[in-house]
C-alpha positions in Angstrom: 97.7 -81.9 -99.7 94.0 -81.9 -98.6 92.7 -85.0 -96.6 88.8 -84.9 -98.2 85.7 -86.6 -96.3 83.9 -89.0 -98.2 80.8 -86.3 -97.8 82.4 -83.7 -100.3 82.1 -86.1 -102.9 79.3 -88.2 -104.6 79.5 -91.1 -107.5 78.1 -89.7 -110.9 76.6 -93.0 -113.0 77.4 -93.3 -116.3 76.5 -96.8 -117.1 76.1 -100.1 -115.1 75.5 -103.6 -116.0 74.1 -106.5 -113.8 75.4 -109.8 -113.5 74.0 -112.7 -112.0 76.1 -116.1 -110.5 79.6 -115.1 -112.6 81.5 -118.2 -112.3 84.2 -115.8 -113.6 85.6 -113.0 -115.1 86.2 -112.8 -118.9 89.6 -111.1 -118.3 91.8 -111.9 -114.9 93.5 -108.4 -115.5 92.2 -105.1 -116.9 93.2 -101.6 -117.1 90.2 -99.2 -117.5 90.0 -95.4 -118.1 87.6 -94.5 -116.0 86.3 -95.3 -112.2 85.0 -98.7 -112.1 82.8 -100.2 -108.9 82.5 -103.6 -108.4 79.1 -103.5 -105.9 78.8 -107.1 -104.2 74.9 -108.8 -103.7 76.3 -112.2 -103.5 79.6 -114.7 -104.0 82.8 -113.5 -103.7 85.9 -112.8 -105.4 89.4 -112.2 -104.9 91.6 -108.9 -105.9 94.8 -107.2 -106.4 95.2 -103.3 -106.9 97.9 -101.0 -106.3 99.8 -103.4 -103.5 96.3 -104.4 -102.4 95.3 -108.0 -102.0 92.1 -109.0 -100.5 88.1 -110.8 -100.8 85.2 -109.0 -101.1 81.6 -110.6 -100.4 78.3 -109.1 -99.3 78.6 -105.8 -97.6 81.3 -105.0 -99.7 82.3 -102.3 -103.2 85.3 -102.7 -104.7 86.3 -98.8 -106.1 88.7 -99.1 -108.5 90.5 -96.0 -110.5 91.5 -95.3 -113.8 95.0 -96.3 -115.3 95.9 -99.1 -112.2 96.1 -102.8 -113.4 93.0 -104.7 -111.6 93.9 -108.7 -111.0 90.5 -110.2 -110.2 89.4 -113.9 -109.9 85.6 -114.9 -108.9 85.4 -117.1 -105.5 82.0 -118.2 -105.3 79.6 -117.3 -108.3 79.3 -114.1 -108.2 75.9 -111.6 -108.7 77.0 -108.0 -108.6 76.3 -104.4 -110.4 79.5 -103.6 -112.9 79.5 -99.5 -112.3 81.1 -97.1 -114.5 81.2 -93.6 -112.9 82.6 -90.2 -112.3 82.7 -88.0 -108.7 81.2 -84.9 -108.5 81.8 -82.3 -105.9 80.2 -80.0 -103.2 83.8 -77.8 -103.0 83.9 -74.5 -104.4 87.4 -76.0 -106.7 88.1 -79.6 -108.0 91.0 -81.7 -107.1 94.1 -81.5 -108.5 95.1 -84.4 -110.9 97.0 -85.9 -107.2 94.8 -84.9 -105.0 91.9 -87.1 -107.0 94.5 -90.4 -106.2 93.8 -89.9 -102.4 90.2 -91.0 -103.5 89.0 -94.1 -101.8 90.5 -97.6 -103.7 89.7 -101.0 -103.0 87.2 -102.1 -100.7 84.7 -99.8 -98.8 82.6 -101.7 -96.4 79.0 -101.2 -95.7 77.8 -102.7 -92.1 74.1 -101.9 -92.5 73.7 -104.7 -95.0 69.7 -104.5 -94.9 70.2 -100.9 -96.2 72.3 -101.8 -99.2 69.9 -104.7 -99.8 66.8 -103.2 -100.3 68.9 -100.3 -102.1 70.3 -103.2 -104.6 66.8 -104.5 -104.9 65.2 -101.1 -106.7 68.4 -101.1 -108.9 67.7 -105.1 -110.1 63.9 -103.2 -110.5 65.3 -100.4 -112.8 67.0 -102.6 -115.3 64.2 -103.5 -117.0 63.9 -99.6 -118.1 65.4 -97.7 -120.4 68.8 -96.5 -120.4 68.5 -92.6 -119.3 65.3 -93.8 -116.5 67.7 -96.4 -115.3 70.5 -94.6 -114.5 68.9 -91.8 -112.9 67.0 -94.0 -110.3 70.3 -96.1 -109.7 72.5 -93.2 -109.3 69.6 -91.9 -106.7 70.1 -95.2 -104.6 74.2 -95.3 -106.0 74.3 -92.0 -103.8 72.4 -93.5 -100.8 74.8 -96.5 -100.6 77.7 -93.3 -100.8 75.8 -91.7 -98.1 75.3 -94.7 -95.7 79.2 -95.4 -96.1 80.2 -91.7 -95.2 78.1 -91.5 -92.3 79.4 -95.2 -91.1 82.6 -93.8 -91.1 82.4 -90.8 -89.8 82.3 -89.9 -86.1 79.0 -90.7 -85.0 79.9 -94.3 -86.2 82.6 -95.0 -83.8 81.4 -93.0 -81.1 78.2 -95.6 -81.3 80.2 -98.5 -82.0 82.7 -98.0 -79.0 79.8 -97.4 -76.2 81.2 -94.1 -75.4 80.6 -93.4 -72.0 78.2 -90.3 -71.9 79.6 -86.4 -71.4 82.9 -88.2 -71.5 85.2 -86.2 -74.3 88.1 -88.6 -76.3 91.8 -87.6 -77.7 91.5 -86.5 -81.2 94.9 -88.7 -81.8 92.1 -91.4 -80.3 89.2 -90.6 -82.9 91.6 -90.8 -85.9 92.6 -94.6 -84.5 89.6 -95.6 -84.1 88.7 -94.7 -87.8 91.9 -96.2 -89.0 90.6 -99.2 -87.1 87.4 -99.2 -89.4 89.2 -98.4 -92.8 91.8 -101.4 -92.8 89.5 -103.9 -90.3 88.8 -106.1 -93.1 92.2 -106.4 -94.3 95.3 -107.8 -93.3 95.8 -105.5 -90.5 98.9 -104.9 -88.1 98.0 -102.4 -85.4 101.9 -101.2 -85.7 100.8 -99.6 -88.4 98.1 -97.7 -86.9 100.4 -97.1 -84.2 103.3 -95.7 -86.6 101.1 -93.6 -88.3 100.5 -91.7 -85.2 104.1 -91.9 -83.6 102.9 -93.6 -81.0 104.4 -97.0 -79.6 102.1 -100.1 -79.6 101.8 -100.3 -75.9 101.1 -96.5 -75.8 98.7 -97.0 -78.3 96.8 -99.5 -76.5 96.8 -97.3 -73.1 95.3 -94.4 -74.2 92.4 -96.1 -76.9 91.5 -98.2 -73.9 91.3 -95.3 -71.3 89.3 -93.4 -73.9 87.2 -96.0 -74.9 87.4 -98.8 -72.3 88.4 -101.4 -74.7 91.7 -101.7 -76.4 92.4 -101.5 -80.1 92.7 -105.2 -80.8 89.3 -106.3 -78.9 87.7 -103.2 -81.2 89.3 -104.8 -84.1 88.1 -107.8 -83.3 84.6 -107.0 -82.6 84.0 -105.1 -85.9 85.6 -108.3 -87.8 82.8 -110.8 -86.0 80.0 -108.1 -86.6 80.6 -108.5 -90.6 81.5 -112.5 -89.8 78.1 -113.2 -88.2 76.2 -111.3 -91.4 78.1 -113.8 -93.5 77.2 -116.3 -91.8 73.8 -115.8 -91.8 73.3 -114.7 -95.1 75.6 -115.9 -97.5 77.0 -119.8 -98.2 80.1 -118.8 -98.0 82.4 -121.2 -96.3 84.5 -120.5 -93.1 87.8 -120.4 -95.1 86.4 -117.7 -97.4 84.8 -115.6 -94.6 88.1 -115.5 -92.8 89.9 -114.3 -96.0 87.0 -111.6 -96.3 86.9 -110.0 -93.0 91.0 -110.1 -92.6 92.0 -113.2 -90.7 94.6 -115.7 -92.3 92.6 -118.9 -92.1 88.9 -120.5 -90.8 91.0 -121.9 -88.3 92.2 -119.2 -86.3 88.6 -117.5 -86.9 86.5 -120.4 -85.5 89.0 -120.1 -82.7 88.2 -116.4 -82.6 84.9 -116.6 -83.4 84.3 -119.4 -80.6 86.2 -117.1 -77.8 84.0 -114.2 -78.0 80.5 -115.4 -79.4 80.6 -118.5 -76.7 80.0 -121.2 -79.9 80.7 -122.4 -83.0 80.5 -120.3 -86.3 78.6 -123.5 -87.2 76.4 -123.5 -84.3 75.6 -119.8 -84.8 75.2 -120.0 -88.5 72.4 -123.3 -87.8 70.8 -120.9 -85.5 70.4 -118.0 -87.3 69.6 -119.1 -91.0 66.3 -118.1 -92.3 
């Protein structure tokens, strides 16, 4: 079966509707028949889809398909665009029928947060239009946010996001880790796993990510986890608790302790030093 890049697809919008501070949802389960996105301004709320539990917040669209049973319950009041869509593609053939469920479900994160903000901002701007004007301007900025997320987690992201040193060429096997890395960062993530799925062993794992990239796979883990905890911090109310559950940790606990290691202070501290 074909593995396809997020780039040989794009989200077709059929119809979206915006919702501001949700205290909940109507339903805590739903079924739909067609792909539904759940793009995050503000609050939070927690999921479960196809063996996948998790939180998504700011940064964050939730991508569910047709057919699976969607268990959702709204964290902090929630402001977010309800998207109904379809994919369309660059190939010369569609997808078979299984080749469509290796499509992206659950979360997909983006880390350029000022992009998807000011994107969100002209779709708020194009509600107030008519139907067929409105969803041709937000597909247009739909199809940047797509965009942004595909070159994020392609290879230019990691190779920025590791330092790599200059002229210096890394192990394909490496590459695919470090993308893994990005995919499940903000979940509950073992790196057995991402050893296992490249029969390697854990310690072997860790010698050759760090002598490509001079840092092993749980400090990379970790610093993608306090990038996305520091944006939440500054611009969002969530509390520590619910910014740990977000980003993948099991409790504000062990992320302040994390969080305090690595930044050299509080999330508290930082958070009073950065807020607007």
């Amino acid at each position: 079966m074909k593995a396809y890049a997020s780039s040989d697809f794009f989200p077709r919008l059929h119809s979206s509707y915006y919702w501001k501070r949700k205290e909940k949802f109507k339903f805590y389960e739903d079924t739909y028949t067609e792909w539904i996105v759940i793009a995050v301004e503000d609050g939070s709320f927690y999921y479960e889809l196809d063996g996948k539990s998790g939180t998504a917040t700011l940064g964050d669209l939730f991508i569910c398909p047709p057919h699976l049973t969607f268990r959702r319950v709204v964290v902090t009041p929630l402001t977010f665009f309800f998207l109904r869509l379809s994919w369309e593609w660059i190939l010369p053939s569609e997808p078979t029928a299984d080749e469509l469920r290796e499509l992206p479900n659950g979360i997909i994160s983006i880390r350029d947060t000022a992009r998807l903000t000011a994107d969100y901002a002209v779709m708020k701007q194009a509600e107030a239009l008519d139907h067929d004007r409105k969803i041709r301007i937000q597909n247009h900025y739909l199809r940047d946010i797509w965009l942004k997320y595909s070159c994020e987690s392609g290879e230019e992201s990691w190779m920025a996001d590791l330092e790599q040193t200059a002229g210096r060429n890394a192990d394909p096997l490496m590459e695919k880790a470090a993308l893994l890395i990005q995919k499940y960062a903000f979940q509950k993530l073992d790196l057995k796993q991402i050893a296992s799925e490249l029969n390697l062993s854990p310690v072997r794992l860790t010698q050759k990510f760090k002598g490509d990239f001079g840092v092993t796979p749980i400090h990379y883990l970790t610093s993608l986890r306090l990038k996305k905890a520091t944006t939440l911090l500054t611009e969002t109310n969530l509390t520590l608790e619910q910014i740990a559950e977000s980003i993948g940790y099991q409790n504000g606990f062990y992320l302040n302790r994390v969080f305090k290691n690595q930044m050299k202070m509080t999330p508290a501290k930082f958070r009073e030093m950065n807020r607007v």
